[in-house]
C-alpha atoms as an extended CHARMM CRD file, in Angstrom:
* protein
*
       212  EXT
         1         1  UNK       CA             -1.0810000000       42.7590000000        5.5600000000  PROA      1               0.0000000000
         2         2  UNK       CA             -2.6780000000       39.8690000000        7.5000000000  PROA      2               0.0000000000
         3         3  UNK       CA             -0.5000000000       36.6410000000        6.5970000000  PROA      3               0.0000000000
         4         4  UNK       CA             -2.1510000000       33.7220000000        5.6140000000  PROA      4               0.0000000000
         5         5  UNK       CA             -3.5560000000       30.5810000000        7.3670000000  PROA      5               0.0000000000
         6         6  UNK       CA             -2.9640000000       27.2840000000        5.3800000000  PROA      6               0.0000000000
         7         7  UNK       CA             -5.5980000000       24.3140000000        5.9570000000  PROA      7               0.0000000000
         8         8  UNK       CA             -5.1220000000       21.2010000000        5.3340000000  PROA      8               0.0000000000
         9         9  UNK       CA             -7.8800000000       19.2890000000        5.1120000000  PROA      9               0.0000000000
        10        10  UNK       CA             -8.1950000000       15.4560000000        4.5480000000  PROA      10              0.0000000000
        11        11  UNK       CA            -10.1270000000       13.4260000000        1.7750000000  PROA      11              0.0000000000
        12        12  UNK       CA            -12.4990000000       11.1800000000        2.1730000000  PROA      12              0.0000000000
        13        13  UNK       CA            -15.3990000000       10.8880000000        5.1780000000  PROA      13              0.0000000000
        14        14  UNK       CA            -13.6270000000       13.8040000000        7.3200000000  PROA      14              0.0000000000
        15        15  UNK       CA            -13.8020000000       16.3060000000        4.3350000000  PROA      15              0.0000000000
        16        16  UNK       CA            -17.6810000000       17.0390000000        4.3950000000  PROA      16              0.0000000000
        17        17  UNK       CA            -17.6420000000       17.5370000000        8.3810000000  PROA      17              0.0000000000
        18        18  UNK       CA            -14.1520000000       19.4560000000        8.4210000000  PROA      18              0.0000000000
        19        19  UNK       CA            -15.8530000000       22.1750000000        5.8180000000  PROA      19              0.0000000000
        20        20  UNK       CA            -19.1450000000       21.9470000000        7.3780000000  PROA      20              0.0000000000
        21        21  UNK       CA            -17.8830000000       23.1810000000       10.5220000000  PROA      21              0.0000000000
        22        22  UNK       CA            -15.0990000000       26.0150000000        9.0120000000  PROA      22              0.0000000000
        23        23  UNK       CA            -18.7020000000       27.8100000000        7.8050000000  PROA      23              0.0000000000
        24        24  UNK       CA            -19.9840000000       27.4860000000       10.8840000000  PROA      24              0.0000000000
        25        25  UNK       CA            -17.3350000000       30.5010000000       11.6090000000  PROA      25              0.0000000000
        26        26  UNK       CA            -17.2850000000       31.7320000000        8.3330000000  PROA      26              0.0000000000
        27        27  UNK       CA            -13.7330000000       30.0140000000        6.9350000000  PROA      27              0.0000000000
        28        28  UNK       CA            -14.6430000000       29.1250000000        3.6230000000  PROA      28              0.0000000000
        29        29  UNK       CA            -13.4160000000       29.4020000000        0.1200000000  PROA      29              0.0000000000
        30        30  UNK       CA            -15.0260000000       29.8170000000       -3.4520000000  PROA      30              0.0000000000
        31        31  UNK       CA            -14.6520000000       26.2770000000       -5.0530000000  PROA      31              0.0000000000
        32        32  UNK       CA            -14.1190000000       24.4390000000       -1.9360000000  PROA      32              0.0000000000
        33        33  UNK       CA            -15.3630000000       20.9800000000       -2.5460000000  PROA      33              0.0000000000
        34        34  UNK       CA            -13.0610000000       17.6970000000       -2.3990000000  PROA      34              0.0000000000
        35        35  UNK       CA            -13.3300000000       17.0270000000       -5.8980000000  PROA      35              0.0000000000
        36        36  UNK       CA            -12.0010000000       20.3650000000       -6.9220000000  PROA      36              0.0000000000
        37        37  UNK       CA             -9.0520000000       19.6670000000       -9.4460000000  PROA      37              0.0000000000
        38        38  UNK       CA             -6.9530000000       22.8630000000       -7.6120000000  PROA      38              0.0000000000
        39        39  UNK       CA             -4.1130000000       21.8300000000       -5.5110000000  PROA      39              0.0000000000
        40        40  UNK       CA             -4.4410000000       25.1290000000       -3.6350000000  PROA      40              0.0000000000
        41        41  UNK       CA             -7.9980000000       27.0320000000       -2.7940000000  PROA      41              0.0000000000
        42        42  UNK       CA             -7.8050000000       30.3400000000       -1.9480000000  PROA      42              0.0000000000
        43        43  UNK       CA            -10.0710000000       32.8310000000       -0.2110000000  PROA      43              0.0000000000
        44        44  UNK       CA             -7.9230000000       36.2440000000       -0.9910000000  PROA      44              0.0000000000
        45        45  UNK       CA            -10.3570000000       38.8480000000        1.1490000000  PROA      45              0.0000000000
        46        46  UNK       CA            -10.2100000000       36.1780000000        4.6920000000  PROA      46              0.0000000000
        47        47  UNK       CA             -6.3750000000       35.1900000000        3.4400000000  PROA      47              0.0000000000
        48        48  UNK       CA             -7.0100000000       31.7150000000        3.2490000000  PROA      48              0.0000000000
        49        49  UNK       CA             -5.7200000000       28.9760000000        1.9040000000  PROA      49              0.0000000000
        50        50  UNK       CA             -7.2130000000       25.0970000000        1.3410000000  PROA      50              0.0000000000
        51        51  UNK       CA             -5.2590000000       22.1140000000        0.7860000000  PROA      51              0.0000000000
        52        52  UNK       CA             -6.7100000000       18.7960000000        0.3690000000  PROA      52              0.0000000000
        53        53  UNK       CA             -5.0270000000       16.0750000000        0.5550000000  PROA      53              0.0000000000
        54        54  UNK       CA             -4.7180000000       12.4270000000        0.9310000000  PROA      54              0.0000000000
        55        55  UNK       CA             -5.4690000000       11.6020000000        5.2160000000  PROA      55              0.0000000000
        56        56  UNK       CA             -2.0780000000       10.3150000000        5.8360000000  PROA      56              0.0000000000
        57        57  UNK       CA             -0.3030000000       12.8120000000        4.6220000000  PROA      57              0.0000000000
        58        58  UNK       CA             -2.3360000000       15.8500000000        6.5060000000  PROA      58              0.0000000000
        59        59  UNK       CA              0.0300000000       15.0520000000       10.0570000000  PROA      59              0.0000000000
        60        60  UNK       CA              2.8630000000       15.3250000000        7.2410000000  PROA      60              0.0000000000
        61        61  UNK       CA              1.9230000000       19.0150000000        5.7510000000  PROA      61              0.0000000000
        62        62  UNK       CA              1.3830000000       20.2310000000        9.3850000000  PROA      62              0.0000000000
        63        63  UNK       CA              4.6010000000       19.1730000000       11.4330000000  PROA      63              0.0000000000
        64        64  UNK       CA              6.6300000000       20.7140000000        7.9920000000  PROA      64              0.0000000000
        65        65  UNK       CA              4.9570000000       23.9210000000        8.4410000000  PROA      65              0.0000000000
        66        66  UNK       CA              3.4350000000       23.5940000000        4.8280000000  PROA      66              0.0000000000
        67        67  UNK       CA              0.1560000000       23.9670000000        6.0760000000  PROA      67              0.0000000000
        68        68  UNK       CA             -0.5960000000       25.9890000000        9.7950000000  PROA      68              0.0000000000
        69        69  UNK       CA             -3.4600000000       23.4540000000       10.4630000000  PROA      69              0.0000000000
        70        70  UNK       CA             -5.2110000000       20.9420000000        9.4110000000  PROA      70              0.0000000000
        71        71  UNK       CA             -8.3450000000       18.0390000000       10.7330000000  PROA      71              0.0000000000
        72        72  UNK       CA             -7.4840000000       14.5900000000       11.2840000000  PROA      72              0.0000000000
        73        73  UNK       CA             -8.2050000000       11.4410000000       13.1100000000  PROA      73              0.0000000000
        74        74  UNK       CA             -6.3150000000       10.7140000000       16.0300000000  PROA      74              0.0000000000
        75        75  UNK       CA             -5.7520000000        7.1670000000       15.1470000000  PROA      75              0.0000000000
        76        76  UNK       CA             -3.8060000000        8.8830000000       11.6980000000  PROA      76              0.0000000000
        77        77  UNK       CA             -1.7390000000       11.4610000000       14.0710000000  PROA      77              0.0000000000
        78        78  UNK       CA             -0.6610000000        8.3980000000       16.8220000000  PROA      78              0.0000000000
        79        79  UNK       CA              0.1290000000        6.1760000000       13.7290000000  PROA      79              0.0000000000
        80        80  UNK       CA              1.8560000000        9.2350000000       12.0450000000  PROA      80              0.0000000000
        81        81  UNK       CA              4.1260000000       10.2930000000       14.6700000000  PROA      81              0.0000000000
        82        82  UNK       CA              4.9160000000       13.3710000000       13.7310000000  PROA      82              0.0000000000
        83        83  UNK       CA              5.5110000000       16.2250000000       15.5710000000  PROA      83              0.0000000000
        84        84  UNK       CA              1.9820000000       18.8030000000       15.9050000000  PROA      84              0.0000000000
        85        85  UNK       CA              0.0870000000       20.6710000000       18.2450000000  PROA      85              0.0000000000
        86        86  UNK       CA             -3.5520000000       18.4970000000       19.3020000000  PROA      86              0.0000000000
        87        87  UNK       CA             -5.8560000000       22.0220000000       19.7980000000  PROA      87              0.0000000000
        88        88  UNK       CA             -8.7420000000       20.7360000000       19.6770000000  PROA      88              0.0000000000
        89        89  UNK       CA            -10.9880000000       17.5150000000       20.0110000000  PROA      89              0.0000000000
        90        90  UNK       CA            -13.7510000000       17.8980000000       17.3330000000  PROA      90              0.0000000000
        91        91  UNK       CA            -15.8360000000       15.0340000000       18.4020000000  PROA      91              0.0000000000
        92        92  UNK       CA            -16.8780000000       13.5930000000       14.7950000000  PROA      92              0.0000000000
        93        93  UNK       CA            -15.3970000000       10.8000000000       12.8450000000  PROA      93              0.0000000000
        94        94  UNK       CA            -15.5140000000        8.7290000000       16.3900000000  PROA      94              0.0000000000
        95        95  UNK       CA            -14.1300000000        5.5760000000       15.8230000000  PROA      95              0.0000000000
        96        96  UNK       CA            -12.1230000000        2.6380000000       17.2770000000  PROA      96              0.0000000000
        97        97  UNK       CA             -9.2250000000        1.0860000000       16.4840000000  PROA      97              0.0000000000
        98        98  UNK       CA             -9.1220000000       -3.1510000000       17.3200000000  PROA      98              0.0000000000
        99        99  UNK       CA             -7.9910000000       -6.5460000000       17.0820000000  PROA      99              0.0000000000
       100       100  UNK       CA            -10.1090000000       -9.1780000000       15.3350000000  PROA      100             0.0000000000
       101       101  UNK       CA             -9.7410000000      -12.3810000000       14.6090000000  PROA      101             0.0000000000
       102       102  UNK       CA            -11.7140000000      -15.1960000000       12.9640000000  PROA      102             0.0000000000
       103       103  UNK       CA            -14.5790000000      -16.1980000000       15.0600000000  PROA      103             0.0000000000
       104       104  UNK       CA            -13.6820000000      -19.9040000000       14.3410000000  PROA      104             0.0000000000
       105       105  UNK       CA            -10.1180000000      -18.8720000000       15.3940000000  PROA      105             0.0000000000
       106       106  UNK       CA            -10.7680000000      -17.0930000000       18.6170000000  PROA      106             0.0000000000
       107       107  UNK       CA             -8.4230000000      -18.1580000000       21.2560000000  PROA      107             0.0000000000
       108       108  UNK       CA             -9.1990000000      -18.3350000000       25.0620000000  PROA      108             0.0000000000
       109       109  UNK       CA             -6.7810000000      -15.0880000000       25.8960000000  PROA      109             0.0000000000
       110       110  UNK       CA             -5.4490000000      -12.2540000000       23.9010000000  PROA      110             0.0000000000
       111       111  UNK       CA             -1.5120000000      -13.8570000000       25.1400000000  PROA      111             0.0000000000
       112       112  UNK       CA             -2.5600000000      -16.7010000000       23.2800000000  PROA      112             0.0000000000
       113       113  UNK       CA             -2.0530000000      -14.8710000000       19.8440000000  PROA      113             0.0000000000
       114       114  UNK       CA              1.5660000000      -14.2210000000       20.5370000000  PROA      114             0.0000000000
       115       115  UNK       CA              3.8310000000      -15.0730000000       18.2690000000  PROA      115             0.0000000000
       116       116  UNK       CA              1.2440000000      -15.1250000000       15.1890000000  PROA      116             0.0000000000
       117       117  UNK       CA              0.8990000000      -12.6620000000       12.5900000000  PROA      117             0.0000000000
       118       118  UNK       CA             -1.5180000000       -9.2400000000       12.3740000000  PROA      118             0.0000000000
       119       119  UNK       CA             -2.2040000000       -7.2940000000        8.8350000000  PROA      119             0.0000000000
       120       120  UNK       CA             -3.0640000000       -3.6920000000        9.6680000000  PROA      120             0.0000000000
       121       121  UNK       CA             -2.4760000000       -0.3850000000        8.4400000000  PROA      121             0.0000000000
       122       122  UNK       CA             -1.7000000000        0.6320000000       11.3580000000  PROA      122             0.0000000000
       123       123  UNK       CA              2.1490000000       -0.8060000000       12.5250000000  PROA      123             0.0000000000
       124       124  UNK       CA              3.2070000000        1.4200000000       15.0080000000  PROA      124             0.0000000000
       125       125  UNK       CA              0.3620000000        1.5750000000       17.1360000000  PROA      125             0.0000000000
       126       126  UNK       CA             -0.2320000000       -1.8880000000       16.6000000000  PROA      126             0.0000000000
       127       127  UNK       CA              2.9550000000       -2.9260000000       18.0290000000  PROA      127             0.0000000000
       128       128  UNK       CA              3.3510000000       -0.1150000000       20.6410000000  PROA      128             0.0000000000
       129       129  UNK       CA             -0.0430000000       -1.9690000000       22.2070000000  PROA      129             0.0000000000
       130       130  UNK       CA              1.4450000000       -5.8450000000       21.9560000000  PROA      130             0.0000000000
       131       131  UNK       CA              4.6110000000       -4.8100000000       23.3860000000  PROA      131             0.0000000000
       132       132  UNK       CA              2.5510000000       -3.3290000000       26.3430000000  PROA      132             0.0000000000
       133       133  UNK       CA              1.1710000000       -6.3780000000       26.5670000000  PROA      133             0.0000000000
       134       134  UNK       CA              4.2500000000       -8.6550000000       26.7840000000  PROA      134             0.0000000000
       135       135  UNK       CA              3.6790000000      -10.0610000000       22.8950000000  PROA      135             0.0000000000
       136       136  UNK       CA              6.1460000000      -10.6960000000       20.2970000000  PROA      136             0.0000000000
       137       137  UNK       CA              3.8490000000      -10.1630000000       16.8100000000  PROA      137             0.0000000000
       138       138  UNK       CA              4.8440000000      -10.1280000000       13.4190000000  PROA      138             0.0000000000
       139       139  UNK       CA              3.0700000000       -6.8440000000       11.5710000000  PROA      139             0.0000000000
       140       140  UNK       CA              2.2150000000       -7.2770000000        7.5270000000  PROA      140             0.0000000000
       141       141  UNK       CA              1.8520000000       -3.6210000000        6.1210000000  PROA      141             0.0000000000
       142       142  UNK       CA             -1.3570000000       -3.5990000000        4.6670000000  PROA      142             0.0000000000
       143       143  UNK       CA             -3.3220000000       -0.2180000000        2.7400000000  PROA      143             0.0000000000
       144       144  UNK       CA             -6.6150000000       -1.9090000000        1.8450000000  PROA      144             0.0000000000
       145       145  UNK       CA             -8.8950000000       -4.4990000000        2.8430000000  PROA      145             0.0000000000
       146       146  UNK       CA             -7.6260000000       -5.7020000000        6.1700000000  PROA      146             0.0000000000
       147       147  UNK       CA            -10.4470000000       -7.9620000000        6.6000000000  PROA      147             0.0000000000
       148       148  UNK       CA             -9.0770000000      -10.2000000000        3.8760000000  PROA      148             0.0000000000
       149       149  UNK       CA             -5.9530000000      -11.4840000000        5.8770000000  PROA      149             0.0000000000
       150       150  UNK       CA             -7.3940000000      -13.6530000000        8.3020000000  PROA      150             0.0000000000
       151       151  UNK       CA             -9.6320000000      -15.1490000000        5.5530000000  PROA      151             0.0000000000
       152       152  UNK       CA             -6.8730000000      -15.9240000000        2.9540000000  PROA      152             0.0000000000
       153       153  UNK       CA             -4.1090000000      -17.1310000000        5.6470000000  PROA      153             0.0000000000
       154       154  UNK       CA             -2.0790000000      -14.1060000000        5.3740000000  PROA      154             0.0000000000
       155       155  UNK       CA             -2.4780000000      -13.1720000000        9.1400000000  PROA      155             0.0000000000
       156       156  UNK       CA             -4.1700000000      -14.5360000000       12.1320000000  PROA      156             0.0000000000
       157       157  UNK       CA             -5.4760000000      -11.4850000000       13.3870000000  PROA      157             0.0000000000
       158       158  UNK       CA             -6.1110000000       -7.9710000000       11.6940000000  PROA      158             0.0000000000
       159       159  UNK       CA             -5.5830000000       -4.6590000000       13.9590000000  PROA      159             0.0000000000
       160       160  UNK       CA             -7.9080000000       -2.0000000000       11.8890000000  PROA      160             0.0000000000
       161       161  UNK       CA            -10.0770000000        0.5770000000       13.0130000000  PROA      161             0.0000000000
       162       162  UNK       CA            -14.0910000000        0.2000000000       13.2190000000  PROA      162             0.0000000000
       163       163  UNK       CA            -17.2040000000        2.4300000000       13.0390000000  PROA      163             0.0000000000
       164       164  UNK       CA            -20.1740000000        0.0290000000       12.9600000000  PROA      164             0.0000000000
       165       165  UNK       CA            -18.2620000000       -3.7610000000       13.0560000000  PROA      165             0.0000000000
       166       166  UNK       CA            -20.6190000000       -4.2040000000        9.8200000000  PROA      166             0.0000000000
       167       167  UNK       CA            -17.8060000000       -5.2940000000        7.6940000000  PROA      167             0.0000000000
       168       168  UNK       CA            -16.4460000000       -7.7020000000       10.5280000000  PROA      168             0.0000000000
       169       169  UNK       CA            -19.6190000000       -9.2910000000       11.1240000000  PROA      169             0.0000000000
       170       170  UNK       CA            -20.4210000000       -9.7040000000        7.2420000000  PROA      170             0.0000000000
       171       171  UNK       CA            -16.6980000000      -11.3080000000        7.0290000000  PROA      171             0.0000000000
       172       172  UNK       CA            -17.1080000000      -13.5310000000       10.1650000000  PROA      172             0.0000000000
       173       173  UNK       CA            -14.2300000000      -11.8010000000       12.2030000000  PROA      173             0.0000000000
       174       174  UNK       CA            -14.9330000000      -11.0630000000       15.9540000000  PROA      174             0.0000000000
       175       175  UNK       CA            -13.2200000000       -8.2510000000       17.9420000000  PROA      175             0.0000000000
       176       176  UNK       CA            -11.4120000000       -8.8430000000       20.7760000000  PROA      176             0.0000000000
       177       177  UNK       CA             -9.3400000000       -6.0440000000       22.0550000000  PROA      177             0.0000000000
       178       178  UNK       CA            -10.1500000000       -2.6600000000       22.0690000000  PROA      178             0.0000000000
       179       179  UNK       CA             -6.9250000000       -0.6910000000       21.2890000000  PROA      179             0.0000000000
       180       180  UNK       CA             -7.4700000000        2.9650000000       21.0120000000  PROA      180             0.0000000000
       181       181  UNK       CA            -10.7590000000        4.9450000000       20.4540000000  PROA      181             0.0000000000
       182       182  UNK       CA            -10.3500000000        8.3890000000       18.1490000000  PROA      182             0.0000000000
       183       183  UNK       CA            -12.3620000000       11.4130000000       16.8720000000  PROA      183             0.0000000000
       184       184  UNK       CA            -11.3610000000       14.3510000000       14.2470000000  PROA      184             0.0000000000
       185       185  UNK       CA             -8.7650000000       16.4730000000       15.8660000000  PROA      185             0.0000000000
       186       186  UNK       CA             -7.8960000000       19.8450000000       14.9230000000  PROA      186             0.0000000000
       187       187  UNK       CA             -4.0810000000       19.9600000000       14.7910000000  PROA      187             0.0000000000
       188       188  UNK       CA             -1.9230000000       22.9590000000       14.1330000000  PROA      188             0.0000000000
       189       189  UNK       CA              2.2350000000       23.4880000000       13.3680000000  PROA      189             0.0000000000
       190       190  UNK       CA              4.3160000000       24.5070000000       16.4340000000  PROA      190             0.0000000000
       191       191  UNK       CA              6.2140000000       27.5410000000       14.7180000000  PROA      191             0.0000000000
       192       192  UNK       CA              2.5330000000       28.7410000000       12.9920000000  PROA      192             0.0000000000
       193       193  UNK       CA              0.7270000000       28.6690000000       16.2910000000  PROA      193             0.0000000000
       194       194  UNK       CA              2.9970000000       30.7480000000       18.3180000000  PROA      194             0.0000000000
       195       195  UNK       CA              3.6260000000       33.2610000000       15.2710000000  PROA      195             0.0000000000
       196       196  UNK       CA              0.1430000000       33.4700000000       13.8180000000  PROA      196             0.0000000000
       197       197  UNK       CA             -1.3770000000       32.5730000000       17.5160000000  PROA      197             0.0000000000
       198       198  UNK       CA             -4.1000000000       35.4730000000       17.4700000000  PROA      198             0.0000000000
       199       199  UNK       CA             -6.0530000000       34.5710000000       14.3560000000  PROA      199             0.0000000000
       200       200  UNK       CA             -5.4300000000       29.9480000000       15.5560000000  PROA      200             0.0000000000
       201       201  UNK       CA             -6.2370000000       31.0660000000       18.8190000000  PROA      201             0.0000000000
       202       202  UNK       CA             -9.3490000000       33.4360000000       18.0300000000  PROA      202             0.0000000000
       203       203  UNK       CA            -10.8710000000       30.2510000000       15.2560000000  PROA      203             0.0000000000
       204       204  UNK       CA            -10.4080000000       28.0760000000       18.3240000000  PROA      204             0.0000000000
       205       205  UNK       CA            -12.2540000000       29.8570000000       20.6710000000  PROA      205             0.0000000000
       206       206  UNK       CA            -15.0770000000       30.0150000000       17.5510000000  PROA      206             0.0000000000
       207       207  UNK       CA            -14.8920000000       26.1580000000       16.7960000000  PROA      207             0.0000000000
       208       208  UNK       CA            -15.4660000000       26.0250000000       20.5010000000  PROA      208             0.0000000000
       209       209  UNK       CA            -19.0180000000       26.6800000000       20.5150000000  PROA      209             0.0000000000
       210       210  UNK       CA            -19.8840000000       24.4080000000       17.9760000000  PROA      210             0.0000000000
       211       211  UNK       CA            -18.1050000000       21.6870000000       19.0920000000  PROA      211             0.0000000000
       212       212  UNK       CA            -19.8310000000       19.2080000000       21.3910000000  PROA      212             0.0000000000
């Protein structure tokens, strides 16, 4: 019998588009929908199986194997770190990740803000890009509401990512670096794509037509 293909998928704005597209080539499940109170969704005929699951933690499921693939941003897998296979650029979700600071605080050069501090959710990529640019920073761990750093004195700068800058502009912060730019990826486990690599591979080559 046919093994099974685990999917992770992640919750929140990627969810919608990540199912949207599975139906496109017929990967679905009864019940699939992100407020479904089942930790696992199952399609027994097409042996599948849904996760969802909180976006950080879909790099997490993959690299351990507990899911075969999953959809995430890239900005999540470069923060992440872990260990997967990139198969496939999926071309929603597009975003940016940036520096902002202030626009009453803006500096004449981006070395001018070494040595101060940056809130982001995003540490490791935040400091893999200062250190390529020669800066010492100190990083502040945040989950939520970046913007609100800079404004209360907790940071000088906020590294975050951005779709429209509508929230910067409503909380007077101006960009001033562009970091990294990042779409949905489709991202699969080492071990599951070389051992279940006619069904991945066969999906991919699907996906591939409706991907622009």
């Amino acid at each position: 019998m046919e093994p099974y293909i685990t999917i992770a998928l992640p919750k929140g704005k990627l969810f919608k588009l990540s199912t949207d597209l599975f139906e496109k080539i017929g990967w679905t499940a009864e019940g699939l929908n992100e407020k479904s109170r089942k930790l696992v969704i199952t399609n027994e005929e097409q042996r599948l199986k849904f996760i969802i699951t909180k976006t950080a933690d879909v790099p997490t499921y993959v690299e351990y194997g507990a899911a075969d693939i999953g959809i995430i941003g890239k900005d999540v897998i470069a923060e992440s770190g872990k260990d997967v296979y990139e198969l496939l650029d999926l071309g929603f979700g597009k975003c940016h990740l940036m520096m902002a600071v202030l626009k009453d605080k803006k500096r004449a050069s981006l070395l001018d803000y070494s040595n101060t501090r940056v809130a982001t959710k995003f540490p490791h990529i935040a400091e893999q890009f200062f250190d390529s640019q020669g800066m010492q920073m100190e990083y502040i761990k945040l989950n939520g509401s970046i913007e609100l750093g800079p404004i209360i004195g907790l940071s000088d700068s906020i590294v975050d990512i951005v779709e429209t800058g509508t929230t910067l502009r409503e909380n007077n912060l101006e960009e001033i670096a562009c970091i990294m730019n990042a779409t949905a990826r489709l991202i699969a486990n080492r071990v599951s794509f070389k051992l279940k690599f006619d069904r991945i591979n066969s999906m991919v080559t699907e996906l591939k037509k409706f991907v622009s």
